[in-house]
VOPAGU-2260 file (C-alpha; in pm, 1 decimal, decimal comma):
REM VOPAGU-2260
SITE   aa  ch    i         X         Y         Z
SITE  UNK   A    0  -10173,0   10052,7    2337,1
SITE  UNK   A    1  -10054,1    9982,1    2693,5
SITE  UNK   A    2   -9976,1   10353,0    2745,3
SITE  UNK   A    3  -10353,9   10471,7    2612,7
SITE  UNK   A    4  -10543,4   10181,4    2812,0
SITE  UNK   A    5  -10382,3   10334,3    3111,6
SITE  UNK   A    6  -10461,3   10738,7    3048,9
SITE  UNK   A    7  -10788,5   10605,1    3003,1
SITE  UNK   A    8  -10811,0   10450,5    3316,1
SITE  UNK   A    9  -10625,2   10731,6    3498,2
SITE  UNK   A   10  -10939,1   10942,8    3349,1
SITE  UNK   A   11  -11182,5   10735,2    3394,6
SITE  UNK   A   12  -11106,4   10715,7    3795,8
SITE  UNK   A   13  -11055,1   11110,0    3783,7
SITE  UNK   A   14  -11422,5   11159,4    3697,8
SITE  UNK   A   15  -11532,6   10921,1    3977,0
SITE  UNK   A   16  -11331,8   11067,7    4221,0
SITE  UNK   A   17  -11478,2   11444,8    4142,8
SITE  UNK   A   18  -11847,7   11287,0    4169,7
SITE  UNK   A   19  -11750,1   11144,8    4539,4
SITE  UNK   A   20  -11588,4   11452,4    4731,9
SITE  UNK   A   21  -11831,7   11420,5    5010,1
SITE  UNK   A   22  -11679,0   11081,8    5068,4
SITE  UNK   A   23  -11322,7   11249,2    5091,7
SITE  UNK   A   24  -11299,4   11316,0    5478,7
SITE  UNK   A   25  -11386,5   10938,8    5554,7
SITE  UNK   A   26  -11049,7   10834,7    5368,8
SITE  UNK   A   27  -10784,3   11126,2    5458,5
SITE  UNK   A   28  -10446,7   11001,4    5459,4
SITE  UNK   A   29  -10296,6   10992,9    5800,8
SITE  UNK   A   30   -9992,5   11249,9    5707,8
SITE  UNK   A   31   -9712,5   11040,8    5928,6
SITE  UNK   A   32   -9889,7   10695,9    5945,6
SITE  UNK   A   33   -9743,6   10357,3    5805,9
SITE  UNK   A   34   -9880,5   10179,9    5559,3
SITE  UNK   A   35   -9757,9    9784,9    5376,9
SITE  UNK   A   36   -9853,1    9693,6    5038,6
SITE  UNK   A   37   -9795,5    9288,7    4873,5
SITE  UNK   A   38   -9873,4    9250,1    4478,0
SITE  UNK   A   39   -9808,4    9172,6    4178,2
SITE  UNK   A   40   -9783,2    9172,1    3804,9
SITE  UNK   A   41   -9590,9    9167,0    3462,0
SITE  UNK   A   42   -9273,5    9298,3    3317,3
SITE  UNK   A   43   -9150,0    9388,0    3001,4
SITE  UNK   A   44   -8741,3    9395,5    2938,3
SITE  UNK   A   45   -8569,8    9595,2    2679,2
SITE  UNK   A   46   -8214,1    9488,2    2683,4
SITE  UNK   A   47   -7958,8    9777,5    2592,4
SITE  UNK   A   48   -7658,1    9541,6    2578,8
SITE  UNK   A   49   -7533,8    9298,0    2546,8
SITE  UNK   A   50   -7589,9    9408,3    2166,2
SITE  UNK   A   51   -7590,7    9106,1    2024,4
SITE  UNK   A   52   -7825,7    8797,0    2072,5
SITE  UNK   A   53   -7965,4    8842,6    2414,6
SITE  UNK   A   54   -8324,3    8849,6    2469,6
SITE  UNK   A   55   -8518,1    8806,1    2756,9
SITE  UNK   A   56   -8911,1    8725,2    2755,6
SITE  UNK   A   57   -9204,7    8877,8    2933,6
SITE  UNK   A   58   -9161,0    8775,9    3293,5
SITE  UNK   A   59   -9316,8    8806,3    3600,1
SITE  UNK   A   60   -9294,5    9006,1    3913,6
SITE  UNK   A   61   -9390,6    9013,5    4273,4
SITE  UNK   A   62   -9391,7    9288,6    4551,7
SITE  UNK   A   63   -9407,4    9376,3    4929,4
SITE  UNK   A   64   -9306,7    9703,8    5065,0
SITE  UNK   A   65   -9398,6    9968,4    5362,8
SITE  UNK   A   66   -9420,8   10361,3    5331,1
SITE  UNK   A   67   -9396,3   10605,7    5602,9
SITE  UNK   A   68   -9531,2   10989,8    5573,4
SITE  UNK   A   69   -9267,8   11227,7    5650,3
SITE  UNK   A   70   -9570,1   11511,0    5738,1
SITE  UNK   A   71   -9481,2   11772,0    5473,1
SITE  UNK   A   72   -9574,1   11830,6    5110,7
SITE  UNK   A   73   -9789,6   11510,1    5133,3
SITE  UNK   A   74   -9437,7   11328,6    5090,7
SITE  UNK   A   75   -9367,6   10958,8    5169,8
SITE  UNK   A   76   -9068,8   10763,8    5244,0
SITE  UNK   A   77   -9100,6   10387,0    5039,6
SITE  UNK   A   78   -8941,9   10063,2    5096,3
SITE  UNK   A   79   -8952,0    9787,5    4847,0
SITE  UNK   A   80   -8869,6    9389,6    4773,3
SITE  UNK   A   81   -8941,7    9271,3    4451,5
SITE  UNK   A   82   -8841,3    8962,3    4289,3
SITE  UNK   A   83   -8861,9    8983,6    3865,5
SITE  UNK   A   84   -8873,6    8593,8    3712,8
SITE  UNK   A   85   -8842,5    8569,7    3272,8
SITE  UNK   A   86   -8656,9    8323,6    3027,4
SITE  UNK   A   87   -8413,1    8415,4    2793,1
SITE  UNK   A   88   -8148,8    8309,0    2505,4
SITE  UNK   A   89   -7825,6    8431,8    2472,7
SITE  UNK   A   90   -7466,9    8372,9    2314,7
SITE  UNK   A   91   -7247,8    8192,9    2609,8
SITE  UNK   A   92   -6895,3    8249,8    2652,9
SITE  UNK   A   93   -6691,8    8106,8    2961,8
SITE  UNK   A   94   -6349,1    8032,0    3026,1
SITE  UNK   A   95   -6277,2    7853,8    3357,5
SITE  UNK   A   96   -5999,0    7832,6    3604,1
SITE  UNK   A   97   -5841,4    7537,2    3437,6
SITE  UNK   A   98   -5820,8    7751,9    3054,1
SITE  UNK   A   99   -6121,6    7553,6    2918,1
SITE  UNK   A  100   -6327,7    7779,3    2716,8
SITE  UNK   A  101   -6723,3    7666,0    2654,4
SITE  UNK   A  102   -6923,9    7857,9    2394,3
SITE  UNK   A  103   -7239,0    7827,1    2304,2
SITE  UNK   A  104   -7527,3    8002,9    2067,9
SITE  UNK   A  105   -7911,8    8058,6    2150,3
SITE  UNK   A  106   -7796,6    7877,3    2536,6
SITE  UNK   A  107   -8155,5    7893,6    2713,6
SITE  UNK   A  108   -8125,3    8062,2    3060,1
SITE  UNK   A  109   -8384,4    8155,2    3353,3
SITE  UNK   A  110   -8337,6    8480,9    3509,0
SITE  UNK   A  111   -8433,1    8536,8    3904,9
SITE  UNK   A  112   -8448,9    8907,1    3993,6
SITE  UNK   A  113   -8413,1    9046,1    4356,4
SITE  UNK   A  114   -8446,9    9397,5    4376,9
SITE  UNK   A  115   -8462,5    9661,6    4718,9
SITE  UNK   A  116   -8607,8    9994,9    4599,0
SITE  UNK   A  117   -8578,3   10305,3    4839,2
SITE  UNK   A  118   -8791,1   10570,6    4710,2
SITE  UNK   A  119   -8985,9   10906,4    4741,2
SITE  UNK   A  120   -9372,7   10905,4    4677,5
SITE  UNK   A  121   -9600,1   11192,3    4628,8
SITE  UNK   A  122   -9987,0   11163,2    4667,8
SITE  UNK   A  123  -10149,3   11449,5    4488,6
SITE  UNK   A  124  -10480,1   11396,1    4713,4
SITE  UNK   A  125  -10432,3   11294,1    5064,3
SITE  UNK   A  126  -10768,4   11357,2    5175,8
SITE  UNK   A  127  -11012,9   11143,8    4924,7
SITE  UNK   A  128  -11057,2   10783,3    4856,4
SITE  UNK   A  129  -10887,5   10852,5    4479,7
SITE  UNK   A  130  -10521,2   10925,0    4532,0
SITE  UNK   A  131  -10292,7   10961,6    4194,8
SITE  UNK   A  132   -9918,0   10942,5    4299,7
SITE  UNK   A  133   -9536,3   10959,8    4103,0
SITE  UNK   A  134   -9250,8   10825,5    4272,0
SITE  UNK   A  135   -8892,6   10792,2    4193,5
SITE  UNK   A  136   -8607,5   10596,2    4363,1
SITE  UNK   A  137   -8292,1   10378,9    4341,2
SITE  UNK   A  138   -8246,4   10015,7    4329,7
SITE  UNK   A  139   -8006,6    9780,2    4423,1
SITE  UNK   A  140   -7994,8    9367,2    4419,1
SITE  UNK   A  141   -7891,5    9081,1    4289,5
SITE  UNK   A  142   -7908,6    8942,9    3918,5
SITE  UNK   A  143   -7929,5    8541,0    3883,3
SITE  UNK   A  144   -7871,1    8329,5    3573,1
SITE  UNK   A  145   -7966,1    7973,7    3540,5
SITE  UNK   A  146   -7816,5    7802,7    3218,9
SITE  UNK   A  147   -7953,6    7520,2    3003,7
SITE  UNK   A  148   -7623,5    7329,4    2952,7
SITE  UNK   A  149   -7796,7    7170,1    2580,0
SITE  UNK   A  150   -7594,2    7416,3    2322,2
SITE  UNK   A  151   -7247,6    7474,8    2546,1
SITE  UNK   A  152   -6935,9    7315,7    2396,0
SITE  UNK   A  153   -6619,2    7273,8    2534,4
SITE  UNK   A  154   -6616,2    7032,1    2793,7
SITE  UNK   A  155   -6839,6    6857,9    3061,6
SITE  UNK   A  156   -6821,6    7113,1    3331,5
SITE  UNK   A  157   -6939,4    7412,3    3218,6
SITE  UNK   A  158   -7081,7    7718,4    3463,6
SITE  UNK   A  159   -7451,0    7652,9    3449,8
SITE  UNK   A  160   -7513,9    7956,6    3756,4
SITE  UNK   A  161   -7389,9    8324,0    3742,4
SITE  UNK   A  162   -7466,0    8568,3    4017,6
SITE  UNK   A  163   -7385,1    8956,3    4049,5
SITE  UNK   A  164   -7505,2    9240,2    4168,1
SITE  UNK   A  165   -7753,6    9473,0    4007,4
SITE  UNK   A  166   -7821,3    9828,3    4053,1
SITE  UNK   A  167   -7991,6   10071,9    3862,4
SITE  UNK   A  168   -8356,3   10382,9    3937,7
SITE  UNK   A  169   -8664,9   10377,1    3889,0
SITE  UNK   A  170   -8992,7   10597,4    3816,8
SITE  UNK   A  171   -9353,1   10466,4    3921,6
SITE  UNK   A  172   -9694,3   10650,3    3845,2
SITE  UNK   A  173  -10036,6   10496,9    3962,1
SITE  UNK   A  174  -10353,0   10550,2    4165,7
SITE  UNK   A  175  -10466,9   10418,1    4528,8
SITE  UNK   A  176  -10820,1   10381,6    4573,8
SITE  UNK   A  177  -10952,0   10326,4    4951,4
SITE  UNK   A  178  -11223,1   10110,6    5037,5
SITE  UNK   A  179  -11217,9   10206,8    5413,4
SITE  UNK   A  180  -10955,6   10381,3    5649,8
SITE  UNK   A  181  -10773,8   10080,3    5675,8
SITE  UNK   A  182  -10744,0    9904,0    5319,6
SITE  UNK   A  183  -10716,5   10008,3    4970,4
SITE  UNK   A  184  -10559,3    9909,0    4646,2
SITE  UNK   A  185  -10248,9   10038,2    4429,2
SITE  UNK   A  186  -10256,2    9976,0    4071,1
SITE  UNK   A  187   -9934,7   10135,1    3867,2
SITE  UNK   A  188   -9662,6   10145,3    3623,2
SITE  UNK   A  189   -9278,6   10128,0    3769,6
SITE  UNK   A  190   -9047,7   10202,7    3481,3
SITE  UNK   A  191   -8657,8   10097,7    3555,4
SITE  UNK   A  192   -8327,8   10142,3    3412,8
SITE  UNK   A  193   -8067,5    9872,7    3542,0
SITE  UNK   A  194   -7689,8    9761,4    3498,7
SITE  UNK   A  195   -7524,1    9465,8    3643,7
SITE  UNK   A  196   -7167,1    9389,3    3709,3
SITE  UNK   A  197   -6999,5    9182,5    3440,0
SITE  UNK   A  198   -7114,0    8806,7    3371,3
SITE  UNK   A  199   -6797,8    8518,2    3345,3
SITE  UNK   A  200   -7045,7    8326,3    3108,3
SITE  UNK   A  201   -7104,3    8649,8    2920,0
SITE  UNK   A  202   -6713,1    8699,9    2795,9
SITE  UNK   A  203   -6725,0    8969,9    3098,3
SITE  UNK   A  204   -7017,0    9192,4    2936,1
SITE  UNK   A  205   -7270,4    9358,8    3169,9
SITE  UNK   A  206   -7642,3    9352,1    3106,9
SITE  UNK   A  207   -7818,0    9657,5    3124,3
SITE  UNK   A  208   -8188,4    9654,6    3043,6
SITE  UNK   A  209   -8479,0    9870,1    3117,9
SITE  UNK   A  210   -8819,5    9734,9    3228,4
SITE  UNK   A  211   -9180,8    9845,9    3232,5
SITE  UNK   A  212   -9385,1    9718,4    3514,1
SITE  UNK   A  213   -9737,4    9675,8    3532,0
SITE  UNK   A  214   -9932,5    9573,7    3864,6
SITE  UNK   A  215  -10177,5    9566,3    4109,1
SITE  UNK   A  216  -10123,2    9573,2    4479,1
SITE  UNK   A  217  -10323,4    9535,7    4827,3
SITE  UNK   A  218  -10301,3    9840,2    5096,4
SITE  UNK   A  219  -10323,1    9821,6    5493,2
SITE  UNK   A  220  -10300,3   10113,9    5705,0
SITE  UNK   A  221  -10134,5   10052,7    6032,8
């Protein structure tokens, strides 16, 4: 349903955009010119492993980043900082310097997402106020876990925060649509595929998930 609301709308802006060339000239894209973008929106996980009993709810997501024309092919250079926020459950397993192991089923946990993106984005139109764009990059930050200490056995001291690194790519499709030289709007879809380092609390498994991202951004031309 997600997928057709958004064809529609990619349509639906298509036929606007035809019935407004002679407003195309006033919006052309300045072909080496800087532009910074702050949004925001939802994201959806789907957790690859690990397999069993870790789940991670529909979560929020927030974005700044800068792009820079490179003057060819109607290419541009992006730079991105997002932070991705959700809940989860999961099976806990930790064993700590002193041999105590703590276990735990369904153990509640927060997840706090920081994420750097360095990508390449292509604008099919450069010279209208409608601008339909891909992009594709890499990704690299850090992956926080927040326990809820209520179902972990073992002992009184359990590790209640795990931090590692997170890397993984991503592919983004959208529109821009200009409401003068200097501002605009970005509304998309940022698909990623992620895989962190291994958790302690996890028994040493990695989490690798893929998320959809849905969102809408501001634009100013500098």
């Amino acid at each position: 349903m997600k997928h057709s609301l958004f064809k529609i709308a990619l349509f639906v802006f298509g036929g606007l955009a035809l019935s407004t060339g002679a407003l195309a000239q006033s919006f052309k894209v300045n072909p080496t010119g800087v532009s910074g973008s702050a949004g925001a929106g939802i994201v959806l996980f789907d957790i690859k492993h690990p397999a069993a009993n870790f789940t991670m709810d529909q979560g929020v997501y927030g974005t700044v980043g800068i792009e820079k024309g490179v003057g060819a092919m109607n290419l541009f250079i992006t730079l991105s900082l997002s932070y991705l926020s959700t809940k989860g459950e999961t099976n806990y397993n930790y064993t700590g310097l002193n041999s105590t192991t703590y276990t735990g089923s369904n153990v509640g946990f927060k997840s706090d997402i920081f994420q750097g993106g360095l990508g390449l984005r292509f604008k099919l139109l450069t010279e209208s106020w409608f601008r339909p764009y891909v992009e594709g990059g890499g990704l690299g930050g850090y992956y926080m876990m927040t326990y809820e200490d209520d179902n972990i056995s073992g002992g009184s001291d359990p590790k209640l925060k795990d931090n590692l690194l997170d890397f993984g790519y991503y592919g983004e499709a959208g529109l821009e649509l200009a409401f003068s030289p200097q501002f605009g709007v970005r509304v998309g879809m940022r698909m990623t595929q992620n895989e962190t380092k291994p958790f302690e609390t996890l028994g040493d498994e990695k989490v690798k998930y893929t998320s959809e991202v849905y969102f809408f951004t501001l634009l100013k031309n500098f």
